[in-house]
N, C-alpha and C positions, 0 to 999 in steps of 0.2 A: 323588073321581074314581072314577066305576066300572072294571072290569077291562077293558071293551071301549076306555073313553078310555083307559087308561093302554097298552093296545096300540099303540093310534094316535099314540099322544103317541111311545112308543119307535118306531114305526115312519117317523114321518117328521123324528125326532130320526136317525136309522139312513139316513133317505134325505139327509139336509142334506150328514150326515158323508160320506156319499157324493159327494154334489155337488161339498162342497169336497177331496176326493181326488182325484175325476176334475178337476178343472179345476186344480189343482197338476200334476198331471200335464200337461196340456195346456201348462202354462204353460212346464214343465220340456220337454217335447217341443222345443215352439216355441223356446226358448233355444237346447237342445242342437243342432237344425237352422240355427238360425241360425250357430251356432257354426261347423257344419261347414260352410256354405254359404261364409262367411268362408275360412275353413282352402280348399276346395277353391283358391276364386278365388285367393288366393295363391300355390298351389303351380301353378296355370294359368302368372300371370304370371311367375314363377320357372321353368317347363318353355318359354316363349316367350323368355323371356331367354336363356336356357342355348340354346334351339336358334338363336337370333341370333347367338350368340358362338361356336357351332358356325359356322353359317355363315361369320362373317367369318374363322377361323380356318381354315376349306377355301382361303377365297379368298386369304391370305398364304401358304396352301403353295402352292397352284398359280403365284401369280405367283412365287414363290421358285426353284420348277422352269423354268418357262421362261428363254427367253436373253436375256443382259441387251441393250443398245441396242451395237450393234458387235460382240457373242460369233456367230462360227458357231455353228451346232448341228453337233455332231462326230457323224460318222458314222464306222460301224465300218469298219476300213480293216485288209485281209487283213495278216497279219505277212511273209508272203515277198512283199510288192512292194518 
């Protein structure tokens, strides 16, 4: 092997290893995204949950505060009458 093939030989021995680093990586990207893409959606359905349970939980104070079926609502009433 002359010195020109043995350049060539290292040099696309040098691009393979490349190859296969960049496409590891890609592969690792694509995981890692998916990973979080996962994790987000979850924490979505976990913040839509939570804000439901908010909700319902406005809606049992409110009804708590209003009067019940037969209760006046008491109005303030001066002390020297």
């Amino acid at each position: 092997m002359t010195g020109l093939e043995a350049q060539l030989d290292a040099a696309r021995k040098s691009r393979e290893a490349l190859e296969a680093t960049f496409a590891s990586r890609s592969s690792n990207d694509a995981d890692i995204r998916n990973r979080l893409t996962s994790e987000l959606a979850e924490a979505r359905a976990e913040s839509e949950k939570l804000r439901r349970e908010i909700e319902n939980l406005q809606a049992v104070a409110e009804t708590a505060k209003a009067p019940k079926d037969g209760e006046a609502e008491t109005a303030a009433v001066p002390s020297d009458l």
